[in-house]
C-alpha positions, 0 to 999 in steps of 0.5 A: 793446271795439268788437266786444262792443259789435257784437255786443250790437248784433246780439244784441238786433237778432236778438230783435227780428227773431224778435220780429217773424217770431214775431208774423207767424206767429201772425198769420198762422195766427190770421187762417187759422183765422178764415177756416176758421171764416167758411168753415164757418160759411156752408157749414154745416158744425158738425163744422169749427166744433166743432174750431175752437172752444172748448166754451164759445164765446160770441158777441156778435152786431151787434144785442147778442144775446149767444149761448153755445155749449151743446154740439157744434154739429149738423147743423140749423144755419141754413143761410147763403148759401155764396157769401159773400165775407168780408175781415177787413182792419186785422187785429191780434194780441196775445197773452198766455201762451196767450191772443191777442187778434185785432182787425180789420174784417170785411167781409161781401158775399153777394147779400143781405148787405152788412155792414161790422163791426169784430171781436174775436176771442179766442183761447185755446191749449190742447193747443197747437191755437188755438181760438175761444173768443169773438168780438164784432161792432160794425157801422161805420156807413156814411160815404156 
């Protein structure tokens, strides 16, 4: 009876572990397309973009503005300062079915930009490749 019960014990221990190294993962390689995604977009670069985002992306900027997606992205975007350093910190992923949820704090520097902003970033699975298919950013208000 005491071994059954030592190993229920190390059954359920081992699904919390894979659990847990399961939700590392995703996070993980949700926070890696987030960084290709910012890499991209400050070196304008569209063709990255397309791949990694959802055809109907849409984005809800600092100001309120919200902006959808209308097709492939071109090579006449705004051109944006390439030396920018971003941190996404506090990061948090929950996923449902095919849908993951990343939550954070975006920290944005460059020689004329310094922001500090909490995200929401929303992922969704399709032919097994994780695509943006929204994102919103809330500016923090200074504490200085």
């Amino acid at each position: 009876m005491r071994s059954v019960i030592l190993a229920l014990c190390a059954l359920v221990c081992s699904f919390a572990v894979s659990a847990q190294v399961t939700d590392a993962h995703l996070r993980s390689e949700l926070v890696a397309i987030h960084a290709k995604w910012m890499k991209a977009y400050y070196s304008s670069d569209p063709a990255t973009m397309n791949q990694l985002e959802a055809d109907n992306l849409a984005l809800v900027m600092p100001t309120g503005f919200v902006w959808h997606k209308g097709g492939p992205r071109t090579d006449e975007q705004t051109l944006h300062e390439p030396q920018t350093e971003i941190a996404l910190n506090d990061v948090t992923v929950r996923q449902f079915g095919d849908t993951a949820i990343l939550t954070g704090t975006l920290k944005t520097k460059s020689p004329t930009e310094n922001s500090q902003e909490a995200t929401t970033i929303v992922f969704v699975r399709s032919s097994g490749k994780w695509k943006i298919a929204s994102a919103q950013w809330t500016p923090i208000a200074s504490t200085q």
